[in-house]
LONUKOL-797868 format. One record per residue (C-alpha): x, z, y. Coordinates in Angstrom, 3 decimals, always signed. Each point is the difference from the previous one (the first is absolute). Layout:
residues N
<<X,Z,Y>>
...
//
This chain:
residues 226
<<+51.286,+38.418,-11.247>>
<<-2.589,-1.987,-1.734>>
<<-1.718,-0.749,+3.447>>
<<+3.156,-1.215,+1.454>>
<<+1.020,-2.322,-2.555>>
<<-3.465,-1.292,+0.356>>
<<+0.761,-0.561,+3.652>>
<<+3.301,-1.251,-0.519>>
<<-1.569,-2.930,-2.553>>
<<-3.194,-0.643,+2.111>>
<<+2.186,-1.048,+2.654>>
<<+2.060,-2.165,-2.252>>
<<-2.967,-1.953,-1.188>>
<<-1.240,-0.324,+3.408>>
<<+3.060,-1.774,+1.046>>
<<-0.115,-2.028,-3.287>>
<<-3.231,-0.736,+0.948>>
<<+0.772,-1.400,+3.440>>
<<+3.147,-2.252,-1.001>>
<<-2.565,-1.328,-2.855>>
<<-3.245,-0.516,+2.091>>
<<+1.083,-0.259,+3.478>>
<<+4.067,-0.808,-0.271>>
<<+0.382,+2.390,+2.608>>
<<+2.672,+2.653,-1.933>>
<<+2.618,-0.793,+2.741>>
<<-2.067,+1.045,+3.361>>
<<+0.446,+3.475,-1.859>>
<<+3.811,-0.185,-0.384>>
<<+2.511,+0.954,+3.200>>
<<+0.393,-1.951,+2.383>>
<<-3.247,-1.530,+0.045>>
<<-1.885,+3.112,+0.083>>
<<-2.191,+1.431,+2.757>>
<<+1.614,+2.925,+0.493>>
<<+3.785,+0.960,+0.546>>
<<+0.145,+2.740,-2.782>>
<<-0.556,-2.368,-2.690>>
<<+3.283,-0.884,-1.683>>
<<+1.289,-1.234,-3.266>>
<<+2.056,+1.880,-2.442>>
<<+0.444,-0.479,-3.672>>
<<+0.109,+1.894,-3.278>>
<<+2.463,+0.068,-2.892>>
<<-1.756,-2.765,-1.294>>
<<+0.146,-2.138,+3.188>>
<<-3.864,+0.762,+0.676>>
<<-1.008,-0.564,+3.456>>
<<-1.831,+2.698,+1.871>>
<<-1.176,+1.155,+3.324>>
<<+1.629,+3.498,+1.319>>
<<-1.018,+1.134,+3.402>>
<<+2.503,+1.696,+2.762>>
<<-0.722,+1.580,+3.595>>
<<+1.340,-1.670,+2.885>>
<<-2.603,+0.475,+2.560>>
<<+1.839,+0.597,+2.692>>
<<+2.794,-3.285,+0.197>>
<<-0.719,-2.330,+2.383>>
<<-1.906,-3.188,-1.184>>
<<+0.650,-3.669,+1.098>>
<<-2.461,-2.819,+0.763>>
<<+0.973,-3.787,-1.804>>
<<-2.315,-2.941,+0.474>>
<<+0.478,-3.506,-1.270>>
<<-0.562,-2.729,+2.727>>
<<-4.096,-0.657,-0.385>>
<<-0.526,+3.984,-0.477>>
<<-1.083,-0.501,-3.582>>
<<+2.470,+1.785,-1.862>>
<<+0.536,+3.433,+1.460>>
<<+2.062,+2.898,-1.223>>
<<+1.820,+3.365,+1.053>>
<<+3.512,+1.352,-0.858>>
<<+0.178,+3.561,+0.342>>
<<+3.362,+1.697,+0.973>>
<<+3.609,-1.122,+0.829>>
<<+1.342,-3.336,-2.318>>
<<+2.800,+0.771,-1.760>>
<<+2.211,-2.801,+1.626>>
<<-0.535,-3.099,+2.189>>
<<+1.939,-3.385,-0.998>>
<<+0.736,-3.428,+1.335>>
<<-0.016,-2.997,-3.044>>
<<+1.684,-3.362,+0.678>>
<<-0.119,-1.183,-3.177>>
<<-1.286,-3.736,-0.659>>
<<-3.519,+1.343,-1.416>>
<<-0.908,+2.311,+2.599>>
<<+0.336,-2.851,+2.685>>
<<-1.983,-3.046,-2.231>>
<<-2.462,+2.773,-0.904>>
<<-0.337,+1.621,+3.772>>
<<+0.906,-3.647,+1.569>>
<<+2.279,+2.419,+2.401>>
<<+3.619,+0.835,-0.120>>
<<-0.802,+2.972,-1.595>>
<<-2.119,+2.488,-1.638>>
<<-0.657,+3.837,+1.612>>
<<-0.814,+2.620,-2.366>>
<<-0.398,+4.110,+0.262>>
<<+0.127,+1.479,-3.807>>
<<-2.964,+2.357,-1.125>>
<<-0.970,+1.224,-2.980>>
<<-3.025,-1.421,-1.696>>
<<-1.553,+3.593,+0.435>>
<<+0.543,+0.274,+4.095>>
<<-2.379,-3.497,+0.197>>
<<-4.151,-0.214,+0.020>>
<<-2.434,-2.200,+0.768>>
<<-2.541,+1.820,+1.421>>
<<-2.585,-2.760,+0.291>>
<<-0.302,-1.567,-3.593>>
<<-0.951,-3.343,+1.098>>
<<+3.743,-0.718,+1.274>>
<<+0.581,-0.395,-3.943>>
<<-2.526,-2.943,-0.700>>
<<+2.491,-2.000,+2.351>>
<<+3.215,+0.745,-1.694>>
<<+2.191,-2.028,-1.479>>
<<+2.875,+0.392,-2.268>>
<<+3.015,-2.611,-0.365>>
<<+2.892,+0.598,-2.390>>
<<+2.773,-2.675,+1.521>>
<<+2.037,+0.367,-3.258>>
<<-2.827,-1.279,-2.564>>
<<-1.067,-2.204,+3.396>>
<<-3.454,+1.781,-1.768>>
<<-2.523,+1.204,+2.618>>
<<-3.836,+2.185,-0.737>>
<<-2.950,+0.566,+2.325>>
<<-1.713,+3.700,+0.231>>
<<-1.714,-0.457,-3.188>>
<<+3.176,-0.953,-1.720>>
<<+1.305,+2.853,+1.327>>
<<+0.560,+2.292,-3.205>>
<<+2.116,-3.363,-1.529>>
<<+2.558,-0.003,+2.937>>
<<+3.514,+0.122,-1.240>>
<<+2.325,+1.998,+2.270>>
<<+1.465,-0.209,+2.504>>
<<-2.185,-2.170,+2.221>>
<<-0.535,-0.567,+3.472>>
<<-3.303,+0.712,+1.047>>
<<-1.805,-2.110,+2.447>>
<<-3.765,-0.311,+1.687>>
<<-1.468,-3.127,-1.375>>
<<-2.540,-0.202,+3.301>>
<<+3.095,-0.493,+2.472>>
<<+2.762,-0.063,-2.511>>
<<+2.218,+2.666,+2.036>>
<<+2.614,+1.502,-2.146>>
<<-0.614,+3.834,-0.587>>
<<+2.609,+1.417,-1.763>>
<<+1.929,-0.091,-3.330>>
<<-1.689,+1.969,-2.651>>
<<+3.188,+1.069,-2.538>>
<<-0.484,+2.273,-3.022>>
<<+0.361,+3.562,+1.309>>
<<+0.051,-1.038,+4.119>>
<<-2.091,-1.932,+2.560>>
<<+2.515,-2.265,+2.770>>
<<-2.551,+0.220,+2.704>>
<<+0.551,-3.198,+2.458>>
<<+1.060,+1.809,+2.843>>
<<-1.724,-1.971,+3.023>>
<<-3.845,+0.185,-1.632>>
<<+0.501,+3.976,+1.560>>
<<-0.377,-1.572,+3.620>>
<<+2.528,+2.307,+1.875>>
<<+0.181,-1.552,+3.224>>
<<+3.094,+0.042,+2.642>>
<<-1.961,+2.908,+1.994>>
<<-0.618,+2.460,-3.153>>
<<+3.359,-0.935,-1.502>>
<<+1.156,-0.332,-3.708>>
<<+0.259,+3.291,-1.403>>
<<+3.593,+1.198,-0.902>>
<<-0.521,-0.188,-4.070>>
<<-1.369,-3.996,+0.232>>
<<+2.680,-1.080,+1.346>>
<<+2.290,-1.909,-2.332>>
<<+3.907,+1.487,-0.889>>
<<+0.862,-2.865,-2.400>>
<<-0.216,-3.909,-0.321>>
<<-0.114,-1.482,-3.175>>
<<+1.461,-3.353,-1.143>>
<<+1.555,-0.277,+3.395>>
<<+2.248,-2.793,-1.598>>
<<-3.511,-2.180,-0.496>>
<<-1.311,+0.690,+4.022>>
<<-0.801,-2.857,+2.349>>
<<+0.960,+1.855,+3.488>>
<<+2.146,+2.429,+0.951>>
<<-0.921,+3.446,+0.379>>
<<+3.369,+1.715,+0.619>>
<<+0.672,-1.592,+3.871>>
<<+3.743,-0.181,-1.673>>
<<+0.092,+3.972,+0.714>>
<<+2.003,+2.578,-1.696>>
<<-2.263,+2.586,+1.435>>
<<-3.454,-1.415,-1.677>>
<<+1.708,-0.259,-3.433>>
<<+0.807,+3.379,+0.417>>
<<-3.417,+1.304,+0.579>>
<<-1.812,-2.049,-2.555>>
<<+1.713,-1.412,-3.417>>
<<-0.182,-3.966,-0.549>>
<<-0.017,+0.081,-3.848>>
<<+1.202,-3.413,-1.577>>
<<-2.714,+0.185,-2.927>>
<<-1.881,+2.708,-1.167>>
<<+0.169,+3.897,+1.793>>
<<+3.377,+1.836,-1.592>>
<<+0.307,-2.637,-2.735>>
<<+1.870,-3.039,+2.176>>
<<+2.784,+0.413,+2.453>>
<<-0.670,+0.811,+3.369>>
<<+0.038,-3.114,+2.431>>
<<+2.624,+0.179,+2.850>>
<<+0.851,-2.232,+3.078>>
<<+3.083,-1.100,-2.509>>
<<-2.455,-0.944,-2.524>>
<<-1.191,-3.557,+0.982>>
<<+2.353,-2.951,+0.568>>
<<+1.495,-0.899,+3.098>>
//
């Protein structure tokens, strides 16, 4: 026992010792890691700390930001794919809206460490944004960014990563795998084109949400004025 609680507080003080020294704490914390089975959990006490799974075998997906800088992998299936018209998501993505497939912060890596001296974190609330060595004082949410090209890569939230859908490069050949391809538009009362083609049969397969996913009614064709 005495040898593992000497393990368990060397490691502690290392870590100390890198947020102190080198400010680099966060590069150790999901989803900024290098590998996939790093991911956070916490104590009773809220205490952050690293707890490793096996998942060898899921299939793993390339992202890339526009100049190649910023580099990461997703590993498995997202748990949903969405469609946001709101206001923000088109000012921020200057496009009518944004595309995002939902992982959890443990499914993502960066396998080559140098993608993270190019991030950069903007929290559109507190209009507040931090460069890579600010990282560890980034409020969340934020939407992450490279600051070489300044291509958005995906919304990092609190427990899950929004991966921007289009940095994964499926082309028309290969296809868009079934589980990245959205089910639900959000804030379809804010869009700026139509997506519906005035079908019953599209708002049948996909749900045009009116605000927020299951808290806002559902848009319908009988929703908008005449």
């Amino acid at each position: 026992h005495f040898w593992v609680l000497f393990a368990v507080l060397f490691e502690r003080l290392l870590c100390w010792g890198m947020a102190a020294v080198t400010d680099h704490s966060w590069r150790c914390l999901a989803p900024y890691t290098c590998e996939f089975e790093a991911s956070l959990s916490g104590d009773n006490n809220g205490t952050a700390t690293l707890s490793r799974s096996s998942s060898s075998n899921e299939k793993t997906y390339q992202a890339s930001c526009y100049c190649g800088r910023v580099k990461y992998e997703a590993r498995g299936e997202p748990k949903s794919a969405k469609l946001c018209h709101c206001f923000a998501c088109q000012k921020l993505h200057g496009a009518p809206f944004e595309w995002v497939t939902i992982f959890d912060k443990s499914s993502i890596r960066f396998p080559e460490t140098s993608s993270l001296d190019y991030l950069y974190f903007y929290n559109s609330e507190l209009d507040q944004g931090w460069d890579s060595g600010q990282a560890p004082d980034r409020i969340l949410p934020v939407k992450v960014s490279c600051s070489h090209c300044r291509t958005p890569v995906a919304d990092e939230g609190r427990n899950m990563w929004l991966a921007f859908t289009t940095l994964f490069g499926f082309s028309q050949e290969q296809g868009i795998p079934k589980a990245f391809r959205h089910t639900d538009h959000l804030f379809y009362s804010q869009r700026c084109i139509n997506l519906h083609q005035n079908q019953e049969s599209t708002i049948e397969q996909e749900r045009f949400w009116q605000g927020h996913r299951k808290k806002s009614p559902l848009w319908t064709l009988n929703t908008d004025p005449p």
